[in-house]
C-alpha positions in Angstrom: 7.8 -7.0 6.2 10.1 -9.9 6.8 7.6 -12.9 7.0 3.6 -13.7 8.7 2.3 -16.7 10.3 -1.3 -17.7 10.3 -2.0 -19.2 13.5 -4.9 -22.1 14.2 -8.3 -21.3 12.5 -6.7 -18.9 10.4 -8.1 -15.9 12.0 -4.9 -14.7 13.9 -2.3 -13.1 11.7 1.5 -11.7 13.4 3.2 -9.7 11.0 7.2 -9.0 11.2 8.8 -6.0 10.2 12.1 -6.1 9.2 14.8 -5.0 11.1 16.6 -1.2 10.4 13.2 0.2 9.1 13.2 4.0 9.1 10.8 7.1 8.2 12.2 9.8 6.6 13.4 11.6 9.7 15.5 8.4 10.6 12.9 7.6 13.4 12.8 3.7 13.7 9.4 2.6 12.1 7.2 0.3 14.9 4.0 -2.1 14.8 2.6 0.5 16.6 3.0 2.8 13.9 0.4 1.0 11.5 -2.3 3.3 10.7 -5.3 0.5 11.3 -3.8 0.1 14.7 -4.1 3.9 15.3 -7.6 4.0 14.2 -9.1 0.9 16.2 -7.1 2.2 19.3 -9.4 5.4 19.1 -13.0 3.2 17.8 -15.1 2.0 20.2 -17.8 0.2 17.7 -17.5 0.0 13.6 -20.5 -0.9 12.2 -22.7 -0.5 9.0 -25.8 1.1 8.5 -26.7 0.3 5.1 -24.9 -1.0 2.2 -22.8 2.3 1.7 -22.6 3.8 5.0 -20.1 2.9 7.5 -20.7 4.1 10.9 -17.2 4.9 13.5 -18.3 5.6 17.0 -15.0 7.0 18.5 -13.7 7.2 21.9 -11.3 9.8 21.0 -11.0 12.2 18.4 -9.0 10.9 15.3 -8.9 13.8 12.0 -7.3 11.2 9.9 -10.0 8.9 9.7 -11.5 10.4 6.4 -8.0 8.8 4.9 -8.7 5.3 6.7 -10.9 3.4 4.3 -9.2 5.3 1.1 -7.6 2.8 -1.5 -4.2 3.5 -2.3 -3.1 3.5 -6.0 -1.1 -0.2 -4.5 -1.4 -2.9 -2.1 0.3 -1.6 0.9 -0.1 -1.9 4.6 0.5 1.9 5.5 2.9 2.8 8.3 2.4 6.5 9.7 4.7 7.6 12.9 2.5 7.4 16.0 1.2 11.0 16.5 0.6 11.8 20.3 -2.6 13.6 19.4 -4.4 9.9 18.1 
């Protein structure tokens, strides 16, 4: 990531990437690429139904989203290439 800005009330956020990003295959990595994108795209509704249960209603079927809410060992905004099953 090159830089944010937090616009007005503080509730819209634009990341940049930086320029020449790459995945292991030498695809270019996109915004579109960011796994929380994928998994909205394919919600319809996130809500909670007690205080440990988290309900997805889905428009679409999306395997990964076991791996969604898991906390990685760091801070990191994680960047998958966009599979064409999502």
């Amino acid at each position: 990531m090159t830089g944010y800005v937090v616009e007005n009330d503080g509730r819209p956020w634009r990341l940049t990437l930086r320029d020449g990003l790459r995945f292991h295959d030498g695809e270019p990595e996109r915004a579109r690429d960011f796994f929380g994108l994928a998994l909205m795209q394919a919600t319809d509704e996130v809500s909670a139904a007690d205080d440990r249960t988290i309900v997805f209603r889905l428009n679409k079927h999306f395997s990964l989203l076991p791996d969604a809410p898991a906390k990685p060992a760091s801070r990191m905004c994680p960047i998958m290439p966009v599979h064409r099953g999502w």
